[in-house]
C-alpha positions as a Markdown table, in Angstrom:
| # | Residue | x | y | z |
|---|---|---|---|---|
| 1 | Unk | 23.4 | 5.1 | -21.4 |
| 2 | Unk | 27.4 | 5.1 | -20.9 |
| 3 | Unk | 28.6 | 5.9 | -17.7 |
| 4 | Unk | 30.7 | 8.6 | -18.6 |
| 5 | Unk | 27.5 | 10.2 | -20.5 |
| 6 | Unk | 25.7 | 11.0 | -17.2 |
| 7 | Unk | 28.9 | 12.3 | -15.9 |
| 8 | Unk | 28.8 | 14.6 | -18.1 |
| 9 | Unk | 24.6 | 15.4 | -17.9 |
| 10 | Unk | 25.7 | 15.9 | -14.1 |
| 11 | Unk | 28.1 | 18.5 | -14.8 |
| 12 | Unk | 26.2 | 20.4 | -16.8 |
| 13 | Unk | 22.8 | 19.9 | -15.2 |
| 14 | Unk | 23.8 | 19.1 | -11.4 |
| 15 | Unk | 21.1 | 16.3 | -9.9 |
| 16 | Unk | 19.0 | 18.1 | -7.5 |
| 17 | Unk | 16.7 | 17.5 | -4.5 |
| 18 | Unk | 13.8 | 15.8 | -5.1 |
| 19 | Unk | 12.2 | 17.7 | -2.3 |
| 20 | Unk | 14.0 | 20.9 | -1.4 |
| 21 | Unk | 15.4 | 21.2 | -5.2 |
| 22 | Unk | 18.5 | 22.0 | -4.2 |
| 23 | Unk | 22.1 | 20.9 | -5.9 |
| 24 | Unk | 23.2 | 18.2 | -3.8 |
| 25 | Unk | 25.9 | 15.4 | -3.7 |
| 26 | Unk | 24.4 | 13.2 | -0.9 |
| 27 | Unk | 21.2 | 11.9 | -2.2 |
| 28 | Unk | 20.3 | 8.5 | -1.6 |
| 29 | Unk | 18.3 | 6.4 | -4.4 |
| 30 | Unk | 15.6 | 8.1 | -3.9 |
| 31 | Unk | 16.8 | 11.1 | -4.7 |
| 32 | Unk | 16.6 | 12.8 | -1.0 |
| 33 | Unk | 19.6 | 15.2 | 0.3 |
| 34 | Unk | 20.8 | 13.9 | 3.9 |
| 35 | Unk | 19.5 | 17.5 | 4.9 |
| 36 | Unk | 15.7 | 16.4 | 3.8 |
| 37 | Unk | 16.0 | 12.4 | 4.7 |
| 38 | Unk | 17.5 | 13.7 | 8.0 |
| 39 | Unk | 14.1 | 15.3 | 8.8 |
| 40 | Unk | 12.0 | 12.0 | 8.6 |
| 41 | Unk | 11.6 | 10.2 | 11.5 |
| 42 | Unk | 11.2 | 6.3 | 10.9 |
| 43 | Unk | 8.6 | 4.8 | 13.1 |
| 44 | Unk | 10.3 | 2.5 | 14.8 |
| 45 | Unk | 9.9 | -0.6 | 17.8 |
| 46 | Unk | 8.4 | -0.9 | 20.3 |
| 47 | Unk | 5.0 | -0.4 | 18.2 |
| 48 | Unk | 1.4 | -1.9 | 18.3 |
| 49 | Unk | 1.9 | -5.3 | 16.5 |
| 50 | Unk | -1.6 | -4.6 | 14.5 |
| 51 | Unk | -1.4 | -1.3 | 13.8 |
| 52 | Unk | 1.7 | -0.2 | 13.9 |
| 53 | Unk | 1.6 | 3.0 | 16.2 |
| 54 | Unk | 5.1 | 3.8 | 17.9 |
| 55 | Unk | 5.1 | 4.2 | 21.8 |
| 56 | Unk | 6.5 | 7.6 | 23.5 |
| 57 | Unk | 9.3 | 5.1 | 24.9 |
| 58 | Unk | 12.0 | 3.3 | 23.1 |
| 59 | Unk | 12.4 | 0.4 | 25.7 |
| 60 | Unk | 10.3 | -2.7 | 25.9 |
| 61 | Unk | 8.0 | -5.4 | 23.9 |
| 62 | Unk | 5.9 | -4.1 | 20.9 |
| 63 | Unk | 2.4 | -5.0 | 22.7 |
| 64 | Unk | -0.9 | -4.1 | 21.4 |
| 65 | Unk | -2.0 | -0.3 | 21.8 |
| 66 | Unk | -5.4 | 0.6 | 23.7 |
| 67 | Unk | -7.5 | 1.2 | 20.4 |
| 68 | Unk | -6.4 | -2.5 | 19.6 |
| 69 | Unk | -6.9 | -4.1 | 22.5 |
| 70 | Unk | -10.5 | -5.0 | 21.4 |
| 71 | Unk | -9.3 | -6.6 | 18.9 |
| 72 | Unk | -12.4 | -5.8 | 16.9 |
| 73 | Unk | -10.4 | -4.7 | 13.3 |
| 74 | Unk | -10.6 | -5.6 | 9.6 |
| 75 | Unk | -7.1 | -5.2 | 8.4 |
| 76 | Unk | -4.8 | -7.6 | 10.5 |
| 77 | Unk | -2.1 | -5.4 | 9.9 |
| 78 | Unk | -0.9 | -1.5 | 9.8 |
| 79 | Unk | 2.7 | -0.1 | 9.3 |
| 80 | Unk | 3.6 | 3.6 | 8.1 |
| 81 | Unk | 7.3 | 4.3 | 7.3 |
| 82 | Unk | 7.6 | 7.5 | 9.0 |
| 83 | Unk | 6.0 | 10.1 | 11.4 |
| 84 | Unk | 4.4 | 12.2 | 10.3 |
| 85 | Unk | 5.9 | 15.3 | 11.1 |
| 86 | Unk | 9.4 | 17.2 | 10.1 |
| 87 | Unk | 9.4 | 17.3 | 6.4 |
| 88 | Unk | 6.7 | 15.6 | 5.3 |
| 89 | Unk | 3.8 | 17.1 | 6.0 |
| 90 | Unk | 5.3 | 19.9 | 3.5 |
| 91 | Unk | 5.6 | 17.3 | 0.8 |
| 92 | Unk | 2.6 | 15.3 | 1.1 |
| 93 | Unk | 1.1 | 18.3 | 0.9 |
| 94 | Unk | 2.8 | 19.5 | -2.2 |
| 95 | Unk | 2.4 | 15.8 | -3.8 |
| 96 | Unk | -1.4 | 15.6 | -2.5 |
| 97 | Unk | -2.9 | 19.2 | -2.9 |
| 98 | Unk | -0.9 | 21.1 | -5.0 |
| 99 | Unk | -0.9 | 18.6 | -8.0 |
| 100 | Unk | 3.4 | 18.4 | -7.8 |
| 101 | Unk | 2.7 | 14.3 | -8.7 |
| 102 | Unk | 7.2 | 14.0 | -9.9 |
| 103 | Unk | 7.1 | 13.7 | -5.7 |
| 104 | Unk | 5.2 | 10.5 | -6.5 |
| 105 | Unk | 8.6 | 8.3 | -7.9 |
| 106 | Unk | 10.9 | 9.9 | -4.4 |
| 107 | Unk | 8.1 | 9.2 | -2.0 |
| 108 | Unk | 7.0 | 5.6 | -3.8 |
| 109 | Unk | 10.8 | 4.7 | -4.2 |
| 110 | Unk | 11.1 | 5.6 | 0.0 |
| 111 | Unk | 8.0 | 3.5 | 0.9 |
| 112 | Unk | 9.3 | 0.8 | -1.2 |
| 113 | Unk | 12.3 | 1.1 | 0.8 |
| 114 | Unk | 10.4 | -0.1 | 3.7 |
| 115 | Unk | 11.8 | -2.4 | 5.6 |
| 116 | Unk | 11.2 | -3.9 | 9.1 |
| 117 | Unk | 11.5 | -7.8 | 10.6 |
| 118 | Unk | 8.0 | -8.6 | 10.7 |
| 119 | Unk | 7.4 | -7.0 | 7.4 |
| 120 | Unk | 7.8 | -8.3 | 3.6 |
| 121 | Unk | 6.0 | -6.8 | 0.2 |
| 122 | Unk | 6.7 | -10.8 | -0.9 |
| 123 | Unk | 4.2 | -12.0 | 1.4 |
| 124 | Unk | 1.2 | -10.1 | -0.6 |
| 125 | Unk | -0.6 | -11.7 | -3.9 |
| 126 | Unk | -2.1 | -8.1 | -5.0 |
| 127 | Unk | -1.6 | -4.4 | -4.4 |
| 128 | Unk | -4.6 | -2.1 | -4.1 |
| 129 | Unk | -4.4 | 2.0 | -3.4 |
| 130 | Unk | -7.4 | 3.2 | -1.6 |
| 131 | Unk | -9.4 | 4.8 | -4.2 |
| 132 | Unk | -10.8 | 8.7 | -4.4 |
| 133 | Unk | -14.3 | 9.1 | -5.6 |
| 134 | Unk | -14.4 | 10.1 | -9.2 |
| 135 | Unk | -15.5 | 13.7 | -8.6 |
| 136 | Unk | -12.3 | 14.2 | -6.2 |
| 137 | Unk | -10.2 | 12.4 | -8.6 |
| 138 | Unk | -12.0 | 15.0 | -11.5 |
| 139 | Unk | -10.5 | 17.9 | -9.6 |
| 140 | Unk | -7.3 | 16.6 | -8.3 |
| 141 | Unk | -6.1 | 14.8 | -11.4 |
| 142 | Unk | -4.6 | 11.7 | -10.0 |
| 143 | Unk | -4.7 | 9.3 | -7.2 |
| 144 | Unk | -1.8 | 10.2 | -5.2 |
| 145 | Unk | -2.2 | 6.3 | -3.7 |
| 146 | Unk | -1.9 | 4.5 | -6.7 |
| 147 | Unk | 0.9 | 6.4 | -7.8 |
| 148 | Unk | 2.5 | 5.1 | -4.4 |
| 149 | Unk | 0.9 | 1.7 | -5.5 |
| 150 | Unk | 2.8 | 1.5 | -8.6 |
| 151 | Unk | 6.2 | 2.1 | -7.8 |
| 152 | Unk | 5.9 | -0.9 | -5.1 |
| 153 | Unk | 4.2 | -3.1 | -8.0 |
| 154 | Unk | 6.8 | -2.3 | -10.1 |
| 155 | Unk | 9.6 | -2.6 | -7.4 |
| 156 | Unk | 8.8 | -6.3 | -6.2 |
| 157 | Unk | 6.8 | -7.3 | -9.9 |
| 158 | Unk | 3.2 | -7.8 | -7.6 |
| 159 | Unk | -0.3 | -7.2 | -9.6 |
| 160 | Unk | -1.6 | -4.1 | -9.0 |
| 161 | Unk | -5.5 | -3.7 | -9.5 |
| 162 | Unk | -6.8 | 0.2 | -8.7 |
| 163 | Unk | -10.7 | -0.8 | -10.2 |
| 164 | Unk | -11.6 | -3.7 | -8.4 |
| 165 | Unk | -12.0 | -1.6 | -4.8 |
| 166 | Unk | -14.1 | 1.8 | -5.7 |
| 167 | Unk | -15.1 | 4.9 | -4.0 |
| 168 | Unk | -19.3 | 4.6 | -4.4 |
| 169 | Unk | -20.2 | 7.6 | -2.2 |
| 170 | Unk | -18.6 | 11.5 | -1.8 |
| 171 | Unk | -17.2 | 11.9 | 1.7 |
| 172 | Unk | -16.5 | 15.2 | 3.6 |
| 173 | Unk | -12.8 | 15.6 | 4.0 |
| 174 | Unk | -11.7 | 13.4 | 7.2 |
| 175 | Unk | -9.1 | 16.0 | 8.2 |
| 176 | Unk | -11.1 | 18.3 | 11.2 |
| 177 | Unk | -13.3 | 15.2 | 12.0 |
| 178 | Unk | -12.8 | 13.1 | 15.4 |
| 179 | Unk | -12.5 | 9.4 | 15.0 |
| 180 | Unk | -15.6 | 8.7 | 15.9 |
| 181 | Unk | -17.0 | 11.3 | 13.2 |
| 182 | Unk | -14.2 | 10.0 | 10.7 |
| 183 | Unk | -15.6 | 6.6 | 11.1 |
| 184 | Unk | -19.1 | 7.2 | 10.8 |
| 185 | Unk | -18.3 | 9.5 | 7.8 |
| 186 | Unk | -16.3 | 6.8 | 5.8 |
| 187 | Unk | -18.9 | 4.3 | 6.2 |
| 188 | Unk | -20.3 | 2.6 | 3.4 |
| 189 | Unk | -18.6 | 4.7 | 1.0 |
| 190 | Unk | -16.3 | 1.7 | -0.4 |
| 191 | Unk | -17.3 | -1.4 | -2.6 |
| 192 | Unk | -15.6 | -4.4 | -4.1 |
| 193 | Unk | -16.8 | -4.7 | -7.7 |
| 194 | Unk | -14.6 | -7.4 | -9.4 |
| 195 | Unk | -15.0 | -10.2 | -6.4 |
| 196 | Unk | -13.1 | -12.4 | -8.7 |
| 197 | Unk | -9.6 | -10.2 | -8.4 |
| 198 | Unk | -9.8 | -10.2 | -4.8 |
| 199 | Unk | -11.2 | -13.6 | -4.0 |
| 200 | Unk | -8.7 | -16.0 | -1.6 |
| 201 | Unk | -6.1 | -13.2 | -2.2 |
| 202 | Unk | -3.6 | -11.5 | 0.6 |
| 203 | Unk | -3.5 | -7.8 | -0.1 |
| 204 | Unk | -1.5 | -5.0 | 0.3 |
| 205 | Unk | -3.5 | -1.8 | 0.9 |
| 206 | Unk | -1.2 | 1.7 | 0.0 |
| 207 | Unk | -2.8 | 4.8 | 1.0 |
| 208 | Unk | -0.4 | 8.2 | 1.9 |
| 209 | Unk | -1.3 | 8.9 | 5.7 |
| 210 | Unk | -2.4 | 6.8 | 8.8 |
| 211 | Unk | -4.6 | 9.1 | 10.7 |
| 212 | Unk | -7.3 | 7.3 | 12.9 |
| 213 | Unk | -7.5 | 4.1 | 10.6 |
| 214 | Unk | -11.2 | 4.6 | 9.7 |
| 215 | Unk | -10.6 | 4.8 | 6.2 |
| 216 | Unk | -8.1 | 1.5 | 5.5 |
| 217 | Unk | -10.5 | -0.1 | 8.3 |
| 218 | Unk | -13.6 | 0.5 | 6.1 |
| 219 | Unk | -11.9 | -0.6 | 2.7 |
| 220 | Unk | -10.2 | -4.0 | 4.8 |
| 221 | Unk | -14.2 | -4.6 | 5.6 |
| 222 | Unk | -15.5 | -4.7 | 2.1 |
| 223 | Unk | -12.4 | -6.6 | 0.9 |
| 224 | Unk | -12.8 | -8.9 | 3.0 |
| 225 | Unk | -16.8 | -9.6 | 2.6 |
| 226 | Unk | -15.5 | -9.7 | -0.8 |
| 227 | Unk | -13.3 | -12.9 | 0.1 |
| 228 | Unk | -10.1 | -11.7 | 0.1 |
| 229 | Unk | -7.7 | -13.7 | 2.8 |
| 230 | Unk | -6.1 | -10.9 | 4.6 |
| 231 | Unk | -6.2 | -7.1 | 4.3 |
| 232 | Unk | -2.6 | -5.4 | 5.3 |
| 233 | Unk | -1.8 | -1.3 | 5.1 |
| 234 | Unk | 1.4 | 0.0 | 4.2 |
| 235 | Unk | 1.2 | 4.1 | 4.0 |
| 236 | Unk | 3.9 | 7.2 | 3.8 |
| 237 | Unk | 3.2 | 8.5 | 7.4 |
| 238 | Unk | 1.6 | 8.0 | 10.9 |
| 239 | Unk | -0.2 | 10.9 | 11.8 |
| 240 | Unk | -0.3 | 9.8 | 15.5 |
């Protein structure tokens, strides 16, 4: 379409907000004011080198956190783009619960954005959301992860697969649970049924929030007895 075509679209229909839906000049690709992107809070270094959680102080070595320190994981690797707090709490919500799935192409486009040294989407062979069971997925409508999943698939032209990894058994919600609950709640409730599409691969697992790590830890575990190479986790927000 001609440039002087959208001009004129703009005028008529100013761009808005994807988030606070307000008329706004200073957007960035996304389609986030300054006023809404101001609110998220990168995570940023010093952080845990596995699993990415940020330290109360800004000086210093990333160095592994105390709940790493075992070393005793599945995935080898965690990063979350922001905090989760400020902003997006609101529109993960909105996105998650309340069925508003347009927030899926802003907050895909913002995790695609991702960027950090020890970090690249090129170093991944496959891209997998962590799946809902099918009666969750019934009621909500979508996954809200592969949505994420796709806009990074289409971004950097990786294979996305979203049926090889499945949901076999209906959890509780993880949400008032304790880690050691959320752990014991998740398990078993993941298998790999396509070995083939994961076999000898390096995956990038997408999910929305980063609360304890029980459920990415569970779905790394049966990728991995499954004979995929390396399980990494890329998600919106880092809920601690």
């Amino acid at each position: 379409m001609a440039p002087w075509w959208h001009a004129l679209i703009d005028f008529f229909f100013p761009p808005r907000c994807s988030f606070c839906g307000e008329n706004r000049e200073d957007k960035n690709p996304a389609g986030v004011c300054s006023a809404c992107s101001g609110q998220i809070r990168k995570v940023a270094h010093p952080c845990c080198p596995r699993c990415g959680v940020g330290f109360a102080s800004d000086l210093g070595e990333d160095h592994l956190c105390s709940d790493c320190l075992g070393g005793n994981g599945h995935f080898t690797k965690a990063r979350a783009l922001a905090h989760y707090e400020g902003i997006l709490p609101e529109i993960i919500s909105r996105f998650k619960y309340r069925g508003d799935s347009r927030l899926a192409k802003p907050l895909g486009d913002l995790l695609a954005d991702y960027g950090d040294p020890d970090f690249s989407f090129r170093d991944y062979l496959l891209v997998i959301p962590v799946p809902l069971h099918p009666r969750r997925l019934r009621r909500r409508g979508f996954n809200q992860s592969l949505l994420l999943a796709r806009r990074i698939s289409r971004r950097y032209s990786l294979p996305l697969n979203f049926t090889a990894l499945r949901r076999i058994r209906a959890t509780a919600p993880q949400t008032e649970l304790s880690a050691a609950e959320r752990r014991k709640n998740i398990r078993g409730a993941f298998a790999v049924f396509r070995e083939r599409a994961v076999a000898e691969k390096s995956i990038l697992l997408i999910d929305d929030v980063f609360t304890t790590g029980a459920t990415v830890e569970e779905c790394a575990k049966v990728l991995l007895k499954a004979g995929a190479n390396r399980v990494d986790v890329l998600t919106l927000a880092r809920a601690r």
